[in-house]
C-alpha positions, 0 to 999 in steps of 0.5 A: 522485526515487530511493527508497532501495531500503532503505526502499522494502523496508520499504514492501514488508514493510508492504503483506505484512504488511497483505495478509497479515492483511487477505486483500487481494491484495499485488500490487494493494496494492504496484501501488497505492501505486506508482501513488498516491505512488511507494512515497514514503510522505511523499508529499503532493498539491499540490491536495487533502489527499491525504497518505502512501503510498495518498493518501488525502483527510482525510475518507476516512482519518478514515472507513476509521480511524474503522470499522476502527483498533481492529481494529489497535491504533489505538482511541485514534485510532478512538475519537477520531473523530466524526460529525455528522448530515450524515456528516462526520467531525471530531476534537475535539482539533486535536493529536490530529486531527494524530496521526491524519492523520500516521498516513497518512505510517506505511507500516504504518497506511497500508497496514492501513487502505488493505487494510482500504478495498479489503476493503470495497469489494470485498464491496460491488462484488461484492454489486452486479456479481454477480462476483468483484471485480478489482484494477482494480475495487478501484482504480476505487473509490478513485479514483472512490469506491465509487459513481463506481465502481459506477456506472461498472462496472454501464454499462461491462457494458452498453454498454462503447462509452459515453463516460466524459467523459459520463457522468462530466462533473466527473471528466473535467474534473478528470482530462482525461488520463484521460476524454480521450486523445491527440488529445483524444477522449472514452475509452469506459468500457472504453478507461478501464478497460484504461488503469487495468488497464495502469497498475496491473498495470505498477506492481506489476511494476515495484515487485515488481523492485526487492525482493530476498530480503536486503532481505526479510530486513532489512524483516521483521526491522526490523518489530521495530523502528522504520522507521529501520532503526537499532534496536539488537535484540541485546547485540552491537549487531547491527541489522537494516542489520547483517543486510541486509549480512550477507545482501546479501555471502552471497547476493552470493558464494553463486554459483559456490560449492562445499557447504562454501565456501557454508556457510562464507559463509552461517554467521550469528554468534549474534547473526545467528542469533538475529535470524533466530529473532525474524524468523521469530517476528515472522512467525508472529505 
């Protein structure tokens, strides 16, 4: 499926924004969202309750919601989130439980609470691995949870020849590309490691290739607004689409121009300038 380079800026926008508050890599963010949905943030999974742009299951979204929402203007949901004696998550009210889990499926929430999960995880590997934890590491984890993924990171230094599929008997059989390859022979734990460390590094470059300044533009100024892309934010009915073709035509024609014909090009209307200024104090904010 073609995403529309639009909306997959917008994502882009989402996932700066979350690495930008929470500290988290971008580019291991952006290469994880491409591998997990595609940059599709309705994605759902045929076989799990995997939901949104990072795919996460029900009862991690509840969790990663329930200890870190308020942090990010979601406590009606934070609060809303309860645990039994056996560590299982649950909301009361099955209307607000769909609120919540559709939260997946918002590029902002997904990704605040997708940065919010690889900033744990990575205290915790690097408390354990006594070294700086990598992006590979942090994917580990989610795929394998953080004790698959510590488990699998403290062997691999000790013997990285080992088989993955033995060690791992329940996650090969349920992921036999991954534990197997071509021919059908067990991976080592360090073959499984650079294939994921190929995959991730590979995404991010590729979904890095598809953002342009002009679409940057557009997505930060439509963080003022709703996903859409619609939102009227000036008198003039001057909105962040308005923007983006602004900036597409002048970037487009700035090539080749001289001083005086360029700054012709690129002088903004009011309205155009005045959206600059919210973008920049959207921003700094």
């Amino acid at each position: 499926m073609t995403v529309n380079p639009i909306t997959t800026g917008r994502i882009q926008s989402a996932i700066a924004l979350a690495s930008s508050k929470t500290g988290v890599d971008f580019d291991y963010l952006l290469g994880q969202a491409k591998l997990e949905s595609g940059l599709n943030a309705n994605a759902k999974a045929g076989t799990s309750s995997a939901s949104g742009l990072y795919q996460f299951i029900e009862q991690s979204w509840l969790s990663v919601v329930k200890k870190h929402g308020a942090e990010h203007g979601m406590a009606w949901a934070a609060n809303s989130i309860g645990q039994s004696s056996s560590g299982r998550l649950s909301v009361g009210d099955a209307g607000t439980k769909a609120a919540i889990l559709a939260l997946r499926n918002d590029p902002n929430a997904a990704s605040l609470m997708a940065a919010e999960y690889a900033s744990d995880n990575k205290a915790s590997l690097e408390g354990t691995l006594n070294r700086p934890a990598s992006g590979t590491d942090l994917y580990m984890a989610h795929f394998m949870g953080l004790g698959g993924a510590t488990k699998f990171l403290k062997t691999m230094q000790a013997n990285p020849q080992a088989s993955g599929a033995a060690l791992f008997p329940a996650a090969a059989r349920a992921n036999h590309n991954v534990f197997y390859d071509s021919n059908n022979q067990p991976r080592t734990l360090s073959a499984i490691y650079d294939r994921f460390a190929d995959k991730l590094g590979g995404a991010a470059a590729g979904a890095s290739a598809t953002a342009t300044p002009a679409n940057y533009a557009a997505q930060a100024l439509a963080l003022g607004g709703d996903m859409n892309g619609s939102t009227v934010i000036t008198g003039n009915n001057e909105s962040a689409d308005d923007a983006l073709a602004w900036a597409t035509t002048a970037m487009g024609r700035f090539t080749g121009k001289t001083t005086q014909a360029a700054a012709s090009i690129l002088r903004p209307t009011p309205d155009t300038a005045r959206l600059a200024y919210m973008m920049l104090a959207r921003l700094g904010g």
